[in-house]
ZANUDO-135166 format. One line per field, with one value per atom (N, C-alpha, C): residue number from 1; atom name; x, y, z. Coordinates in pm, whole numbers, plus 50000, padded with zeros to 5 digits. Each point is the difference from the previous one (the first is absolute). Layout:
seq = c(NUM	...)
atom = c(CA	...)
x = c(X	...)
y = c(Y	...)
z = c(Z	...)
//
This chain:
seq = c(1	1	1	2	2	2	3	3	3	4	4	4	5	5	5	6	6	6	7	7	7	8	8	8	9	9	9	10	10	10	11	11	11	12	12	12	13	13	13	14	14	14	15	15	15	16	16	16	17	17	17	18	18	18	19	19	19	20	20	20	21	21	21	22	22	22	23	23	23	24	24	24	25	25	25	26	26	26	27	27	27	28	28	28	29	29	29	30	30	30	31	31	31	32	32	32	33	33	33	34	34	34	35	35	35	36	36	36	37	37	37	38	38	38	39	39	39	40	40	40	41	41	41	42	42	42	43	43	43	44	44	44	45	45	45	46	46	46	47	47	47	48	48	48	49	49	49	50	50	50	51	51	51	52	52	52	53	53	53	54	54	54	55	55	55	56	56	56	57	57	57	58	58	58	59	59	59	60	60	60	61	61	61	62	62	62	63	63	63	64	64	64	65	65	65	66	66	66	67	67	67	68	68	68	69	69	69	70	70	70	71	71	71	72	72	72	73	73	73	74	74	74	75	75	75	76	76	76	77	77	77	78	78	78	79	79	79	80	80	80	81	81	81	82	82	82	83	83	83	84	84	84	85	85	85	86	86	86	87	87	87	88	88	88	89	89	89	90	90	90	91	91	91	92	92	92	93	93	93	94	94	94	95	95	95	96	96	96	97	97	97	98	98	98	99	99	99	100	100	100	101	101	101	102	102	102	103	103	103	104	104	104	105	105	105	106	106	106	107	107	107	108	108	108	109	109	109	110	110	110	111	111	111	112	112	112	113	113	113	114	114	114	115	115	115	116	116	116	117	117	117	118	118	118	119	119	119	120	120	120	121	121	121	122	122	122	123	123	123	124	124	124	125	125	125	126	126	126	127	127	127	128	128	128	129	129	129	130	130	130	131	131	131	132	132	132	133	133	133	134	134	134	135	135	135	136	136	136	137	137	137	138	138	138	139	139	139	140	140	140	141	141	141	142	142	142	143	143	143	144	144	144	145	145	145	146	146	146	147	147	147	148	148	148	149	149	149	150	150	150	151	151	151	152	152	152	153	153	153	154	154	154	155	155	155	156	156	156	157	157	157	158	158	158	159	159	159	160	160	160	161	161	161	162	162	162	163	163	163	164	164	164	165	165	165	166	166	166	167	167	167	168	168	168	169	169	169	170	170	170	171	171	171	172	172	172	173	173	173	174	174	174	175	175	175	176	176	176	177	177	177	178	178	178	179	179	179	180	180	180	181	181	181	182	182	182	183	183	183	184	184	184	185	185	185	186	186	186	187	187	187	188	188	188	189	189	189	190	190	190	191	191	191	192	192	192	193	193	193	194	194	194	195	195	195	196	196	196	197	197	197	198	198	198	199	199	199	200	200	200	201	201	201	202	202	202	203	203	203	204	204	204	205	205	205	206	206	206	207	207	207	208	208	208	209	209	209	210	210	210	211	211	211	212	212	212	213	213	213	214	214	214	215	215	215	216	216	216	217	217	217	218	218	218	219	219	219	220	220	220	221	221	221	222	222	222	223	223	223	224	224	224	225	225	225	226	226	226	227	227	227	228	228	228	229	229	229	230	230	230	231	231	231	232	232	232	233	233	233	234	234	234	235	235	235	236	236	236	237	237	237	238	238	238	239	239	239	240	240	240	241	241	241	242	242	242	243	243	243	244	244	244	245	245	245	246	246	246	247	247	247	248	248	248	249	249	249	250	250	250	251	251	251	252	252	252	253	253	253	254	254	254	255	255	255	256	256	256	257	257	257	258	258	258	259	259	259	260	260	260	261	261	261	262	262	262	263	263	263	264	264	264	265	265	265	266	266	266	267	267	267	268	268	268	269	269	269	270	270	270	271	271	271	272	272	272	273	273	273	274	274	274	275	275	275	276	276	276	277	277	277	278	278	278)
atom = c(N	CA	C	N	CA	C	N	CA	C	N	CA	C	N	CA	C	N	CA	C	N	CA	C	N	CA	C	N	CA	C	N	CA	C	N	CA	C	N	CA	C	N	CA	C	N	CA	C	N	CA	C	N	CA	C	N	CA	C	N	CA	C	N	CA	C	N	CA	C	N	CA	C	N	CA	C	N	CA	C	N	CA	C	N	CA	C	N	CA	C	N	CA	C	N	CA	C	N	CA	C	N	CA	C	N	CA	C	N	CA	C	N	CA	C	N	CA	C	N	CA	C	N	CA	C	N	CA	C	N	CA	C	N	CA	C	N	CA	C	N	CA	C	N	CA	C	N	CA	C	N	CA	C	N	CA	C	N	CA	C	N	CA	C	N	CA	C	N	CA	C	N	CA	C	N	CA	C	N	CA	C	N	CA	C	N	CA	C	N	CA	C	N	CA	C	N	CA	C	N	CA	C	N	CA	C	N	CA	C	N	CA	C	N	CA	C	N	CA	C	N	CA	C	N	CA	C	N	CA	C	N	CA	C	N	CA	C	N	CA	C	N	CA	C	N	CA	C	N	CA	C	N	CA	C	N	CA	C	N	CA	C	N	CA	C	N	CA	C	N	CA	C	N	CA	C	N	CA	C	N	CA	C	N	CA	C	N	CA	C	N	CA	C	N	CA	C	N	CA	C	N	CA	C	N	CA	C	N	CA	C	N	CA	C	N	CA	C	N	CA	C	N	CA	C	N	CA	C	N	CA	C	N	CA	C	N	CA	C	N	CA	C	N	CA	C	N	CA	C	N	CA	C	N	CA	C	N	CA	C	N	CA	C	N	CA	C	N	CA	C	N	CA	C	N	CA	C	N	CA	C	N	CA	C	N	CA	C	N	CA	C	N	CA	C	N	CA	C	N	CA	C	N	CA	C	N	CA	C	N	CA	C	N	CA	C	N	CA	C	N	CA	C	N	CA	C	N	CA	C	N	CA	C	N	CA	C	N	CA	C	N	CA	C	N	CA	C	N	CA	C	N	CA	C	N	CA	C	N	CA	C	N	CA	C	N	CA	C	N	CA	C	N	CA	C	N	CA	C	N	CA	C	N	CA	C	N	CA	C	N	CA	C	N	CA	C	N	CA	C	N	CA	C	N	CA	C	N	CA	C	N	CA	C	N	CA	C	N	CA	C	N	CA	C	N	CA	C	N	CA	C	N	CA	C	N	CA	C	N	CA	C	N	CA	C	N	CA	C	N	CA	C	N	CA	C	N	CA	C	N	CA	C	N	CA	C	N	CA	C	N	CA	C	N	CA	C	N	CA	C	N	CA	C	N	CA	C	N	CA	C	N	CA	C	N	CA	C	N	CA	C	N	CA	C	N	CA	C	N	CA	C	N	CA	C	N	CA	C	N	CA	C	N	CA	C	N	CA	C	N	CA	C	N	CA	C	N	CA	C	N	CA	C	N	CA	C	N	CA	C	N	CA	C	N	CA	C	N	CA	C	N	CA	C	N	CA	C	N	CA	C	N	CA	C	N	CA	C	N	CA	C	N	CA	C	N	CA	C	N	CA	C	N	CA	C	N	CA	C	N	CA	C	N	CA	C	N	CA	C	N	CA	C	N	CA	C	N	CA	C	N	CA	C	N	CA	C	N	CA	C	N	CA	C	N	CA	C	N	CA	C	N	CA	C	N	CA	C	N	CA	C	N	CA	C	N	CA	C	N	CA	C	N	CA	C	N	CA	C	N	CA	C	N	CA	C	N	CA	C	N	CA	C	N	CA	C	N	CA	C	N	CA	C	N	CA	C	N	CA	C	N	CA	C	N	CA	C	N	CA	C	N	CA	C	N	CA	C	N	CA	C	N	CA	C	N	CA	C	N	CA	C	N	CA	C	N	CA	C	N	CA	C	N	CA	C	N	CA	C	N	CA	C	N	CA	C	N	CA	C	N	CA	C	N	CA	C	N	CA	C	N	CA	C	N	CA	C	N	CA	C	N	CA	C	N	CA	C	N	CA	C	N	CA	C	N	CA	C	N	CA	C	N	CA	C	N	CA	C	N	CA	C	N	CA	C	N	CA	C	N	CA	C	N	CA	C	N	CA	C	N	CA	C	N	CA	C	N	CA	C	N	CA	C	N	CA	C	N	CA	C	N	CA	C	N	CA	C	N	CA	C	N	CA	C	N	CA	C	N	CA	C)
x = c(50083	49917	50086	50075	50113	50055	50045	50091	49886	49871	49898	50019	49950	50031	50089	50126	50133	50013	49944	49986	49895	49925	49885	50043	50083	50059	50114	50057	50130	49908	49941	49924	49936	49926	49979	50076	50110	50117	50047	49997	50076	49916	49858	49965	50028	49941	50025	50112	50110	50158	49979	49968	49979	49904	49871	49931	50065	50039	50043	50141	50054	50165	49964	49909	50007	49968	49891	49935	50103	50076	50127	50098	50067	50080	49902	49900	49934	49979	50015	49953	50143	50127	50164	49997	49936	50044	49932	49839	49943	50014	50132	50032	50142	50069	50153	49946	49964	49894	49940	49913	49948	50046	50130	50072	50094	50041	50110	49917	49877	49914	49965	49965	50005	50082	50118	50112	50026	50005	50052	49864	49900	49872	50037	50075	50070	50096	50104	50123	49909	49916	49949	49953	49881	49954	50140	50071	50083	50077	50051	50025	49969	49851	49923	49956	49988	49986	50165	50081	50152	50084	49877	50009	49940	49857	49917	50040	50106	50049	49858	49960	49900	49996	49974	50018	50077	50109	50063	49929	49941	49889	49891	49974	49882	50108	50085	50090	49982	50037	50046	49881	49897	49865	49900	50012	49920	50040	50124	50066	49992	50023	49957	49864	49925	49848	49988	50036	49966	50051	50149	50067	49929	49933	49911	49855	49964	49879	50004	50104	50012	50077	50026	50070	49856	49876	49890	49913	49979	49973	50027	50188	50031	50023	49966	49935	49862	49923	49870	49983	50060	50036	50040	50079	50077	49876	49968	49907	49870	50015	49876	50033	50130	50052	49953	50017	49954	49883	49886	49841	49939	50071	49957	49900	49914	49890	50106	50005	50056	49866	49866	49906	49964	50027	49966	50153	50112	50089	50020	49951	50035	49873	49889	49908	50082	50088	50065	50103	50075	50110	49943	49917	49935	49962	49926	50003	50101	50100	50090	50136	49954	50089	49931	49879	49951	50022	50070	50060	50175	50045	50109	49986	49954	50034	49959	49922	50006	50085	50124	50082	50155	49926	50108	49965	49940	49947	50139	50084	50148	50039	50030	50020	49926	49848	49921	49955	50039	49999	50147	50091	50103	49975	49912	49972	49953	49869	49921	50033	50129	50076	50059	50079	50078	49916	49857	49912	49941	50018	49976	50124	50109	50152	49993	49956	49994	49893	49906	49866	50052	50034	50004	50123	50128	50140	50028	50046	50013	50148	50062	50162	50010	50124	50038	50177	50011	50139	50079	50086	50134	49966	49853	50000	50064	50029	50057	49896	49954	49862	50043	49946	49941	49893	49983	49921	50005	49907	49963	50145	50031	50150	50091	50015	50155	49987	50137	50042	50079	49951	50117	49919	50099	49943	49954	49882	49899	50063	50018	50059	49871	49939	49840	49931	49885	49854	49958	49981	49955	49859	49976	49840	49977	50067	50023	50098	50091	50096	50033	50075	50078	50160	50089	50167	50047	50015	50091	50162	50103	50106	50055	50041	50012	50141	50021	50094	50155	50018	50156	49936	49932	50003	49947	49913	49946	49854	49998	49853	49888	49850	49959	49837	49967	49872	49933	49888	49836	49900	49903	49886	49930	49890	49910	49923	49958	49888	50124	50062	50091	50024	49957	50055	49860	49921	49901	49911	50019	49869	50107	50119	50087	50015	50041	50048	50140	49960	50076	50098	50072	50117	50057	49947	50066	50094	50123	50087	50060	49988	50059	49878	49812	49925	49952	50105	49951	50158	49998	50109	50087	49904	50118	49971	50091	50009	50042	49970	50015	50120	50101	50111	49928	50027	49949	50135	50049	50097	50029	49977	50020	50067	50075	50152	49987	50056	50003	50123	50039	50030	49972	50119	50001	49908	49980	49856	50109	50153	50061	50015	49959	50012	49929	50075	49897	49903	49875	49898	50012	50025	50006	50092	50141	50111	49975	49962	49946	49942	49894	49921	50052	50076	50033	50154	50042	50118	49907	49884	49941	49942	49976	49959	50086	50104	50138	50063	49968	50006	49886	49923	49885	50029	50063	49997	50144	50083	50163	49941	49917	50002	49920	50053	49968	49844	49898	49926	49860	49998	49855	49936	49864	49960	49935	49985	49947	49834	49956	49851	49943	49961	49945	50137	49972	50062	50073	50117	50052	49925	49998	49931	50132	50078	50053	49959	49939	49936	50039	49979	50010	49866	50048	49888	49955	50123	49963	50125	50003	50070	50022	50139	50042	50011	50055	50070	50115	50063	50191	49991	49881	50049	49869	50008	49901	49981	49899	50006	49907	50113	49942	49953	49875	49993	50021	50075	50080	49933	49899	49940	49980	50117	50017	49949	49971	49934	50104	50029	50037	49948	50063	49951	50043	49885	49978	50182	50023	50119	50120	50009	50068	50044	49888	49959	50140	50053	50087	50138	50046	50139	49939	49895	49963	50036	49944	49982	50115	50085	50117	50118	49970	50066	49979	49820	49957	50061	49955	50055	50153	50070	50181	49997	49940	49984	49954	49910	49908	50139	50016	50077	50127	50063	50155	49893	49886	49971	49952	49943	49949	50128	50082	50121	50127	49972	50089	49874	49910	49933	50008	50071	50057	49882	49887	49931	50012	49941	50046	49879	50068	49886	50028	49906	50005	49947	50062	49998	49905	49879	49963	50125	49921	50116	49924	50051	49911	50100	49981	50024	50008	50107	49978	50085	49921	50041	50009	50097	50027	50026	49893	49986	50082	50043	50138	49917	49904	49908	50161	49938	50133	49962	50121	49988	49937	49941	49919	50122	49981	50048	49951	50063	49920	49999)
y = c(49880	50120	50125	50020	50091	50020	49895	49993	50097	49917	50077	50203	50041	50109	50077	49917	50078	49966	49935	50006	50125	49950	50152	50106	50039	50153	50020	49895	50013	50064	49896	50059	50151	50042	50121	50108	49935	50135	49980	49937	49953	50127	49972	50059	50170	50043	50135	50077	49882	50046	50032	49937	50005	50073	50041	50076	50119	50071	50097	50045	49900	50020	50046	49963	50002	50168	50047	50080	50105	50024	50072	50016	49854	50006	50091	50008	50049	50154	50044	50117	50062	49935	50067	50036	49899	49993	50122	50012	50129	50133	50009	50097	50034	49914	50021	50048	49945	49974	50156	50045	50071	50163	49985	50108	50014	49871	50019	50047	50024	50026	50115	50129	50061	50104	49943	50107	50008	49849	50047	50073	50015	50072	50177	50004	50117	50050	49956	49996	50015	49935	50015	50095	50084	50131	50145	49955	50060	50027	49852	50028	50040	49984	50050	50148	50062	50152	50054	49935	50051	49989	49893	50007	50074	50065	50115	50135	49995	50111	50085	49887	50083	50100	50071	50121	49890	50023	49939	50041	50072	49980	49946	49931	49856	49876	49981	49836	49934	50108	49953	49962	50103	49958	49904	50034	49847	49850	50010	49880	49972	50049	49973	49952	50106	49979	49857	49967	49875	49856	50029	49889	49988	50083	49966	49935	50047	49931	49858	49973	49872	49935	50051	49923	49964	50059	50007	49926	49970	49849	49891	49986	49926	49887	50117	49987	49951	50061	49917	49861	49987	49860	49900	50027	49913	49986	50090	49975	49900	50036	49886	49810	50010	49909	49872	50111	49938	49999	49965	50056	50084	50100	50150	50051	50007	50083	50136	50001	50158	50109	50001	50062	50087	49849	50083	50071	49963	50030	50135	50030	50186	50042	49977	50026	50023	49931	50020	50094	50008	50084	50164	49962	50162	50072	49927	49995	50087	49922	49980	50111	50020	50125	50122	50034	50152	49985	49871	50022	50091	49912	49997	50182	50015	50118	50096	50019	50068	50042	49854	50004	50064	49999	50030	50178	50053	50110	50066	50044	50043	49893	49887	49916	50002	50001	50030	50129	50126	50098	50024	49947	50005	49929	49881	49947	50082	50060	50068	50121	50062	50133	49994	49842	49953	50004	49926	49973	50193	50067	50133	50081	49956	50059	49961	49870	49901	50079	50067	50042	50109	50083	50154	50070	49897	49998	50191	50004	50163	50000	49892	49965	49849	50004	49850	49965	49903	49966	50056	50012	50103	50189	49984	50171	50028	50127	50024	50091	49925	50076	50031	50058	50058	49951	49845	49941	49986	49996	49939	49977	50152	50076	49955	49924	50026	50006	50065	50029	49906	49928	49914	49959	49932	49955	49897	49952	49881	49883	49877	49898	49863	50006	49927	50036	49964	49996	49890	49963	49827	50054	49855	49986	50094	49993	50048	50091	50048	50118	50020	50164	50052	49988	49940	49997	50132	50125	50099	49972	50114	49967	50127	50063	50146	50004	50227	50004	49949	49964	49930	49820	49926	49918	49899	50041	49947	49929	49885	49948	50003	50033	50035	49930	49963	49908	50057	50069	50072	49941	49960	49993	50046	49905	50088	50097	49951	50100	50132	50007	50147	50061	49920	50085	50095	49905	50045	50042	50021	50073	50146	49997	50141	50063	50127	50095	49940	49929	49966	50138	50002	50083	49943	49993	49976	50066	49992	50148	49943	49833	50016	49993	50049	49944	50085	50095	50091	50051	50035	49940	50165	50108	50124	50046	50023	50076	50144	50048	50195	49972	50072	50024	50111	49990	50107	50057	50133	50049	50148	49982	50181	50061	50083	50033	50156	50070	50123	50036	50106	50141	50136	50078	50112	50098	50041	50147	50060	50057	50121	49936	49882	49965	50033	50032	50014	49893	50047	49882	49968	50060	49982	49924	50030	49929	49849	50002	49850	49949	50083	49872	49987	50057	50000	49861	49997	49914	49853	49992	49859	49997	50056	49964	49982	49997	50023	49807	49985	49877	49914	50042	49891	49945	50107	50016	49941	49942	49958	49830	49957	49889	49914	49880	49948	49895	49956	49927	50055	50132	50113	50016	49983	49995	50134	50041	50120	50039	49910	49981	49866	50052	50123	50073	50145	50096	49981	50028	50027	50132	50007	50082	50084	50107	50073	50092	50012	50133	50003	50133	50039	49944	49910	49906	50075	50021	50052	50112	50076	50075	49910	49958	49942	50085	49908	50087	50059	49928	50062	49938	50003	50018	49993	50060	49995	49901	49866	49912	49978	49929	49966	49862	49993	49838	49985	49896	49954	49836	49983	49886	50006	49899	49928	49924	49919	49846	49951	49843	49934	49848	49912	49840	49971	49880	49946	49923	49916	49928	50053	50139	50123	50104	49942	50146	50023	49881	50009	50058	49981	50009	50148	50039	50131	50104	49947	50085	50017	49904	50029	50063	49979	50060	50213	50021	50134	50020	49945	50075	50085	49862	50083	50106	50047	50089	50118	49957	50176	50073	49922	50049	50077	49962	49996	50145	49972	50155	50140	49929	50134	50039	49930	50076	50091	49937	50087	50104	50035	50107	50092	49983	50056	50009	49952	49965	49873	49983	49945	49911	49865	49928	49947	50138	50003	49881	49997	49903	50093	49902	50061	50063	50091	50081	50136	50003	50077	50127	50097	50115	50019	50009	49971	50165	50091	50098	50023	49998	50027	50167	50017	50124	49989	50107	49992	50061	49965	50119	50064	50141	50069	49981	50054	49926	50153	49940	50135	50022	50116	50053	49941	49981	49952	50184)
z = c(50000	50000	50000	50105	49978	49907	49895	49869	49924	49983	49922	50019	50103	50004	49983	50017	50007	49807	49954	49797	49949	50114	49963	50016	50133	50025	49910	49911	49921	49891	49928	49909	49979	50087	50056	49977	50061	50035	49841	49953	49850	49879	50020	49899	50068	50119	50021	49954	50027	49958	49885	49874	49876	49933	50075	49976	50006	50101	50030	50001	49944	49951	49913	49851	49883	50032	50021	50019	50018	50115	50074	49855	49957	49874	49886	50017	49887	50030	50128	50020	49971	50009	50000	49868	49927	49845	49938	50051	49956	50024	50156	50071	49869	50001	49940	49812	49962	49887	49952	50076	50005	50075	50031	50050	49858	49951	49909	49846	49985	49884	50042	50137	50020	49987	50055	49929	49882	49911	49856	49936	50033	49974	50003	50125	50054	49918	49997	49861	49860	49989	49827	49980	50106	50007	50003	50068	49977	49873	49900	49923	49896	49999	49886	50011	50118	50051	49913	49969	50011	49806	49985	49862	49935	50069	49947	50048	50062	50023	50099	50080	50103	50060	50052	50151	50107	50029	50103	50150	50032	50103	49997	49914	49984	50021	50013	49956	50155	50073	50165	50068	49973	50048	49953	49837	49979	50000	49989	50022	50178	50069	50111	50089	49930	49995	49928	49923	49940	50037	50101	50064	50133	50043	50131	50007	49839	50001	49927	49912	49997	50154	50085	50134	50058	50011	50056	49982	49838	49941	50019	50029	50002	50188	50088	50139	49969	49929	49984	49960	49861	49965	50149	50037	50141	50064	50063	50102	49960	49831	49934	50004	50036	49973	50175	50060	50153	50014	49945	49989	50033	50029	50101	49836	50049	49877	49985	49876	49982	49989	49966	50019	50093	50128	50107	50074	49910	50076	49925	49934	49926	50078	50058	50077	50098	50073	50093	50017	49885	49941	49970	49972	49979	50135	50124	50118	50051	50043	50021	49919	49905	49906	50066	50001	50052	50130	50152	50112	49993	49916	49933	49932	49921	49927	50096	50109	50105	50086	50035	50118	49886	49850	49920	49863	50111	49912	49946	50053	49965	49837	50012	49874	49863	50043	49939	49931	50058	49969	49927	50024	49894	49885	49970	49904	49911	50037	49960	49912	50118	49918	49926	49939	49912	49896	49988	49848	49985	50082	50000	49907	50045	49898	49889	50005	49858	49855	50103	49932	49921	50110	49979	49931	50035	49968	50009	50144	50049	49949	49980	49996	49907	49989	49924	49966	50034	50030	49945	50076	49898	50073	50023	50060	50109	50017	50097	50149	50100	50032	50167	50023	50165	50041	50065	50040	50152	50054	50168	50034	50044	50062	49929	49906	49957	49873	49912	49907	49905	49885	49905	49900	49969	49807	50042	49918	50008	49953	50120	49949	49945	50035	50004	50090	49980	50020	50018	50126	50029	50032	50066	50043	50171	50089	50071	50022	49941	50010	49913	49987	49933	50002	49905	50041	49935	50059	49935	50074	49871	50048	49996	50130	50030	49951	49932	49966	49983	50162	50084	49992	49863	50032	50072	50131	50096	49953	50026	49950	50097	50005	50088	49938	50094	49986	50030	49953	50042	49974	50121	49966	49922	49914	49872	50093	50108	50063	50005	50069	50015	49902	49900	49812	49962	50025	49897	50129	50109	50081	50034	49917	50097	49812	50022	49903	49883	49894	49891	49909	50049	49894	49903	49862	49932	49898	50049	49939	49868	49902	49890	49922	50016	49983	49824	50004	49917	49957	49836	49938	49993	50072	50049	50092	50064	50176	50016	50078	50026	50142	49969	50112	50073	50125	50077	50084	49979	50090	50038	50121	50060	50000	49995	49988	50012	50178	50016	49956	50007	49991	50088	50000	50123	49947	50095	49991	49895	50100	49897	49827	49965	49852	49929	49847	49905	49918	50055	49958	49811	49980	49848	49946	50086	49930	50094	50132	50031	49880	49980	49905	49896	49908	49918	50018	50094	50028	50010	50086	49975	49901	49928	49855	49921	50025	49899	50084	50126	50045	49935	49962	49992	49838	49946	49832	49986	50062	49997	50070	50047	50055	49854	49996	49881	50073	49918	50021	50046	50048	49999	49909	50006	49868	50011	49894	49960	50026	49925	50064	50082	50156	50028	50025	49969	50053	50156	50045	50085	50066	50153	50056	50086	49990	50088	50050	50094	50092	50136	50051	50175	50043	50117	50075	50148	50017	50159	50057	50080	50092	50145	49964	50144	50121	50095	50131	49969	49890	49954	49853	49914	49868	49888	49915	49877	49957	49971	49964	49866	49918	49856	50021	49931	49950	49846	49956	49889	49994	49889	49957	49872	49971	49858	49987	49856	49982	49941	50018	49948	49974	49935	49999	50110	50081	50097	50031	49876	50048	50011	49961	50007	50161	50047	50133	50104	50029	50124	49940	49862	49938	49967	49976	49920	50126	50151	50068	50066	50026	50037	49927	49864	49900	50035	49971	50036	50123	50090	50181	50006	49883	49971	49991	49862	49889	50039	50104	50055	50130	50041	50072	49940	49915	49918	49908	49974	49913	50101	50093	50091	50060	50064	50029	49864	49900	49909	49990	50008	49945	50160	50065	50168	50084	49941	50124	50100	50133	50100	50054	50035	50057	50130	50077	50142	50104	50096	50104	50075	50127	50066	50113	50046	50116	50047	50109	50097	50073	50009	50054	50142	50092	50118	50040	50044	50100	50120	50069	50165	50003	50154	50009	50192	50010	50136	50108	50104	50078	50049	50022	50080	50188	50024	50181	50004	50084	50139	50097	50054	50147	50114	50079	50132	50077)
//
């Protein structure tokens, strides 16, 4: 009798093993399987965005977007594999996602601001922008962040929400830029030969374009000097060599024309009380 049972509990344990080995082996195969068709899914979107010479701010996101939702399928499949109803288990999942997307409003709201950049495209790789506090050229556009890479190099990861809910600067977004620069001069100078010396700077610097017009006028009366504003246009990929080039130039002309570009400074008189008599 014993023998009997101890054939029955072999048996038993025999098929479970086998039931549910197969099952397990079958769920690895659809896991490995189905991750490795995901990515090259990922890679192909990519390469075909790259052969069409796409907007390189669509490649990162839809290819991404698309390796998560085949990963999501491919969790479904598995779980089909153990008899878990998938019906009721996206019943569950959906549940269970609005707990989830609650305890994850931050993630979610970066999602959100990403298909928002994607839409509206305020910027696009390669720009150089003023996004949610910092300053650099656009390295991608993922699903959840922005990678810019600031002047000195530095790579800096921003949230989509910080991009697109804060003030976007985009300074290469438009293909000419206006220099903006103040540049005093002493009261005792002659205003004429000032202006006439930055205009004679503006007209010696190569890469200003003519139209629009350059603007030289008196802006304001300082505390210690007459101040001109001097705004040229030039091309966008131009601005920094143009302006450092001008900044030389105004200076090297306002001083040969013997006017002077005063430092603040302040007037200090001491007065001596005289002694009294006792």
């Amino acid at each position: 009798m014993d023998s009997i049972q101890l054939d029955t509990v072999v048996q038993q344990l025999s098929s479970l093993i086998t039931y549910w080995g197969l099952r397990v082996l079958g769920a690895i195969v659809v896991l490995f399987t189905g991750r490795a068709i995901a990515r090259r899914a990922r890679n192909g979107i990519r390469h075909v965005f790259e052969r069409r010479e796409a907007d390189p701010t669509l490649v990162p996101f839809v290819s991404g977007l698309l390796y998560w939702m085949a990963i999501g399928l491919v969790l479904i499949a598995v779980l089909g594999l153990f008899g878990i109803p998938t019906a009721s288990f996206v019943a569950v999942l959906g549940a269970a996602g609005l707990a989830v997307g609650l305890a994850l409003q931050g993630t979610l709201s970066n999602f959100a601001a990403g298909v928002m950049l994607l839409l509206f495209r305020p910027f696009r790789v390669g720009d150089f922008v003023g996004a949610g506090g910092v300053e650099g050229k656009v390295k991608e556009i993922g699903i959840f962040s922005t990678i810019l890479d600031t002047p000195d190099n530095i790579r800096v990861v921003v949230p989509n929400a910080e991009v697109f809910g804060n003030v976007i600067r985009n300074y290469t977004g438009n293909e000419v830029r206006r220099i903006d620069l103040v540049v005093g001069v002493g009261y005792d100078d002659d205003l004429a030969a000032a202006r006439e010396a930055l205009a004679g700077a503006v007209g010696d610097t190569d890469g200003i374009l003519a139209d629009p017009e350059p603007v030289i006028e008196v802006h304001s009366l300082g505390d210690s000097s007459v101040n001109f504003v001097v705004r040229p246009w030039c091309a966008t990929p131009d601005y920094w060599k143009i302006r450092w080039d001008l900044t030389r130039r105004v200076k090297e002309r306002v001083e040969a024309a013997g006017c002077s570009i005063p430092f603040p400074q302040r007037d200090v008189h001491l007065f001596q009380e005289g002694s009294t008599a006792a």
